[in-house]
C-alpha positions as CSV (number, residue, x, y, z in Angstrom):
1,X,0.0,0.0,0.0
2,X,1.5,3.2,-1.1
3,X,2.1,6.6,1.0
4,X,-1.0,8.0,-0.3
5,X,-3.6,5.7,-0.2
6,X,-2.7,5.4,4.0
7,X,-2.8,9.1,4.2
8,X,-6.2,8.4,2.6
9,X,-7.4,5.9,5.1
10,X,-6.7,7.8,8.2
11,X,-7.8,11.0,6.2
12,X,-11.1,9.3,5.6
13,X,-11.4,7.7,8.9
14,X,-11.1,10.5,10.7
15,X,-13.5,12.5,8.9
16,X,-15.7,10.0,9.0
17,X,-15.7,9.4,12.8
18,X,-16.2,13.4,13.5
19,X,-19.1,13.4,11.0
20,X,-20.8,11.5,13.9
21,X,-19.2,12.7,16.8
22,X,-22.3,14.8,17.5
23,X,-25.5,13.2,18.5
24,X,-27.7,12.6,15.3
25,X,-30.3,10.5,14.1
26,X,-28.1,7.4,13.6
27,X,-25.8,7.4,16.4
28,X,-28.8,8.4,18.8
29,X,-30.7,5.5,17.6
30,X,-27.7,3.0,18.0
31,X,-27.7,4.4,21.7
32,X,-31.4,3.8,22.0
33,X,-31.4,0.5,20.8
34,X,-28.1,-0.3,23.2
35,X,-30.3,1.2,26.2
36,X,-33.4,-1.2,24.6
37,X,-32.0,-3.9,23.0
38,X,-28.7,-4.5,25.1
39,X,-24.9,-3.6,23.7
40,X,-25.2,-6.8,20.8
41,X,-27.8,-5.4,19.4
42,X,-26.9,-1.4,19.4
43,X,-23.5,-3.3,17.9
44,X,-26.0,-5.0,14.9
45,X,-27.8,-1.7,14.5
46,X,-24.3,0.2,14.2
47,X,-22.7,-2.6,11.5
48,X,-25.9,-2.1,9.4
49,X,-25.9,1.6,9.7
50,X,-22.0,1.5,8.7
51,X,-23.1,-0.2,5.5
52,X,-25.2,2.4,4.3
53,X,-22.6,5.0,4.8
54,X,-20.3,2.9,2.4
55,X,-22.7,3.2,-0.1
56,X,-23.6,6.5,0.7
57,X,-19.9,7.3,0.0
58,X,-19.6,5.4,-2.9
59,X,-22.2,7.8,-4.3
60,X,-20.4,10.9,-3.5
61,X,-17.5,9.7,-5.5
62,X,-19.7,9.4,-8.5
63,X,-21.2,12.8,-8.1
64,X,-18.3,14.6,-6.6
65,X,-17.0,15.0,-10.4
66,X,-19.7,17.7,-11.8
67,X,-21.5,18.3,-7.7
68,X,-20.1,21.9,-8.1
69,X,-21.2,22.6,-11.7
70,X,-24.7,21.7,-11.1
71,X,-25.5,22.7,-7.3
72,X,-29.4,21.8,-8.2
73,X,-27.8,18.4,-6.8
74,X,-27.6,19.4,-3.3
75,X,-30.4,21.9,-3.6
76,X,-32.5,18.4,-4.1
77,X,-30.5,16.3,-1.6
78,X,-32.0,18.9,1.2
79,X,-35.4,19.0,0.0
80,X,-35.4,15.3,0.5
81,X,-33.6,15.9,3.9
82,X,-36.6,18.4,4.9
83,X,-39.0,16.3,4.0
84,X,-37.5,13.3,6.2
85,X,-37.0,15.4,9.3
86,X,-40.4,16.9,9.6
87,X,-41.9,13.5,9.1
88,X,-39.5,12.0,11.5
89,X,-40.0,14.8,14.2
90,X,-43.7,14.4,14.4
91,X,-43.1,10.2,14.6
92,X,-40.9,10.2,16.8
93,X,-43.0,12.6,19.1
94,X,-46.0,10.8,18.8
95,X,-43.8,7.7,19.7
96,X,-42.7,9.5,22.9
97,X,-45.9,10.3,23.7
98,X,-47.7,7.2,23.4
99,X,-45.3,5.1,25.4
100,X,-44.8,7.6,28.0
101,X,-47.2,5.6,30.3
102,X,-45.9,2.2,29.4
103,X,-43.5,0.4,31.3
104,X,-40.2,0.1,29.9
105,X,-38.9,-3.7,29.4
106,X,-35.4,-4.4,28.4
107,X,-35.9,-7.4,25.6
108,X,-32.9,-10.1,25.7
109,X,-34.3,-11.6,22.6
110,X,-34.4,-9.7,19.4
111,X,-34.4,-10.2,15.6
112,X,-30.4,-9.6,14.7
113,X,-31.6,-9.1,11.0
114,X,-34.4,-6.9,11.4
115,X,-32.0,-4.7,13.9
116,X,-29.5,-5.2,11.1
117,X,-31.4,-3.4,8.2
118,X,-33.0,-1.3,10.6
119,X,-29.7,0.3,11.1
120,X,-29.3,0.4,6.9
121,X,-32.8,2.1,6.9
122,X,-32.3,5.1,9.7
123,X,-29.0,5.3,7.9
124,X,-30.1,5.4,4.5
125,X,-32.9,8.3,5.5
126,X,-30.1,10.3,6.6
127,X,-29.0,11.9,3.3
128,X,-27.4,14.6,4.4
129,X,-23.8,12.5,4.8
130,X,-23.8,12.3,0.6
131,X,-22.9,16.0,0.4
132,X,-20.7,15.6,2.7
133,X,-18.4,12.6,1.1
134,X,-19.0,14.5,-1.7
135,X,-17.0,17.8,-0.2
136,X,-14.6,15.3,1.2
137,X,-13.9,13.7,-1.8
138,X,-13.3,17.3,-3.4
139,X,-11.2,18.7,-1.0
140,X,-8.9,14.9,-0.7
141,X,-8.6,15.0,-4.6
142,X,-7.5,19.3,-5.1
143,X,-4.8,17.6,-2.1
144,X,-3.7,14.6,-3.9
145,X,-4.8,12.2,-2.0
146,X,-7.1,10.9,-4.0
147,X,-7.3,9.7,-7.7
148,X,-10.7,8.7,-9.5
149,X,-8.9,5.0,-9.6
150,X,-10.3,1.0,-7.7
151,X,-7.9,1.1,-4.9
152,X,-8.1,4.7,-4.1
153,X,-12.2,4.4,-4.4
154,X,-12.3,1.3,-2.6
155,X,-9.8,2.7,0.2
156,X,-12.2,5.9,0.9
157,X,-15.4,4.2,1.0
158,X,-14.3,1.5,3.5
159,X,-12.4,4.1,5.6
160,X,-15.6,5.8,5.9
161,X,-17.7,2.9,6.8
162,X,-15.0,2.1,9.6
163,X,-14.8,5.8,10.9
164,X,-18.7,5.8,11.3
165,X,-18.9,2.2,12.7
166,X,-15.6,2.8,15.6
167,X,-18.1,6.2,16.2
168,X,-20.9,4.2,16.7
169,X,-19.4,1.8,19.0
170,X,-18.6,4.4,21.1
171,X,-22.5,5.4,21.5
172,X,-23.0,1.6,21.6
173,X,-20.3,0.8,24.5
174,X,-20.9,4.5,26.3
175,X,-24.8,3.8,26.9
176,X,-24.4,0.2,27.7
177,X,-21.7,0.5,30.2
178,X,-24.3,3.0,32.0
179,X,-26.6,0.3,33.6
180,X,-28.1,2.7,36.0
181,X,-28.9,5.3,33.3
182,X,-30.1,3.2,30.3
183,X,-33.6,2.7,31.4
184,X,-33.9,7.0,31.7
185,X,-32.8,7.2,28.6
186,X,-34.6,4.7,26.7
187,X,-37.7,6.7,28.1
188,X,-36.8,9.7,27.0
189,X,-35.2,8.9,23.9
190,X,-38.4,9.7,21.4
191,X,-38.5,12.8,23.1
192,X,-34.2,13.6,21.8
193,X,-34.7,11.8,18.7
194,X,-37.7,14.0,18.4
195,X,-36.4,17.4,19.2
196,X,-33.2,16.7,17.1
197,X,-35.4,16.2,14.1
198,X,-36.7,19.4,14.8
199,X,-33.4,21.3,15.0
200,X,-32.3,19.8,12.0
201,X,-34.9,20.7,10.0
202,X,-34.3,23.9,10.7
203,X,-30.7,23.8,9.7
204,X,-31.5,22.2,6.4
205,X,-34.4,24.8,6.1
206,X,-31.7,27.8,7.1
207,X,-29.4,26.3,4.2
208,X,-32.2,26.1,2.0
209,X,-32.6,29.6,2.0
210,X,-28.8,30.2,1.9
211,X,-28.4,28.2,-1.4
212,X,-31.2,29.4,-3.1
213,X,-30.5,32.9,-2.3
C-alpha cells in the first residue's frame, strides 16, 4: 500500500468518525437500541448503519465530479432531507408520547436481521452524509490524495464505513456501560430523537434559504 492511499485511510477515517461525533439521528438511535436492545444489538444496529454509509460514500465519489457545476444536486438532496426530518420529528413525538405511560422492558431476545437493516434504513434516510463525502472527496482530490482510480475508491469508501462504525461503537459501549442510566434514557429517547429532528430541520431549512439565495 503506497504513501498515499494510507494518508487516505486515516484522512477518511477520521472525517468519517467526527461526521458522527455529535448526536444525530443514527448514532442516537444506536444508543437507544443499546439502552433497549442491550450492547449486541446497538452493535447489529451500528454494523448495518455502517453499510449504508459505504454506499452513501460510494455515491459521492460518483457525483463529486460535476457536484459543483450543477448545485441543483444538493439543492435536491435537502429537500429530500426536509421532508424526512419533519416527518420523522412528528413520529418520533408521537412515539414519545404514546409510550410515555408504558413500562419500559429491556428485551434479551431480538431479531439480529431486522436490527440489522433497521440500522441500513435510519442510515439510509439520513442523506445529508452524501454531500458531505461529496465535499470530502473534493477537498482529498485538489490535495492529492485521491485519484478517480479502484484502490483509491475502494480505500475511501471503507475508511468511511469504519470511521462511522468505531463512532458508533462508542455510543453503543458509552450507553451500555451506563446500567443505571439506560432505562432514563430509553424513556426519553423519542423525546431527543424528536427534538433533534426538529433542530435539523431547521438547519436544512436555514441552508435552504442560503443556497437558493
Amino acid at each position: 500500500m503506497t504513501i498515499h492511499l494510507l494518508i487516505l485511510f486515516f484522512a477518511t477515517f477520521s472525517a468519517a468518525l467526527m461526521g458522527v461525533v455529535f448526536p444525530g439521528l443514527v448514532n442516537i438511535t444506536a444508543a437507544k437500541t443499546s439502552a433497549k436492545r442491550g450492547k449486541q444489538g446497538g452493535m447489529i444496529f451500528a454494523l448495518g448503519a455502517s453499510l449504508t454509509v459505504v454506499g452513501q460514500a460510494y455515491v459521492g465519489v460518483l457525483i463529486s465530479k460535476y457536484l459543483y457545476n450543477n448545485p441543483f444536486v444538493i439543492d435536491i438532496l435537502l429537500k429530500i432531507a426536509l421532508v424526512v426530518f419533519a416527518f420523522f420529528a412528528i413520529y418520533f413525538l408521537v412515539v414519545a408520547k404514546k409510550n410515555s405511560n408504558k413500562p419500559k422492558v429491556r428485551m434479551v431476545e431480538v431479531s439480529k436481521k431486522n436490527l440489522f437493516f433497521k440500522g441500513m434504513l435510519i442510515s439510509a434516510l439520513n442523506v445529508l452524509p452524501i454531500p458531505y463525502f461529496c465535499g470530502l472527496n473534493a477537498a482529498w482530490n485538489v490535495s492529492g490524495w485521491i485519484k478517480f482510480q479502484l484502490w483509491d475508491i475502494l480505500i475511501f469508501i471503507i475508511a468511511a464505513g469504519l470511521g462511522t462504525f468505531a463512532m458508533l461503537y462508542m455510543y453503543v459501549t458509552y450507553f451500555d456501560k451506563l446500567e443505571s442510566r439506560t432505562n432514563n434514557f430509553a424513556r426519553y429517547s423519542d423525546y431527543i430523537l424528536s427534538a433533534l429532528m426538529g433542530v435539523l430541520l431547521i438547519i436544512t431549512l436555514i441552508r435552504i434559504f442560503y443556497t437558493s439565495a
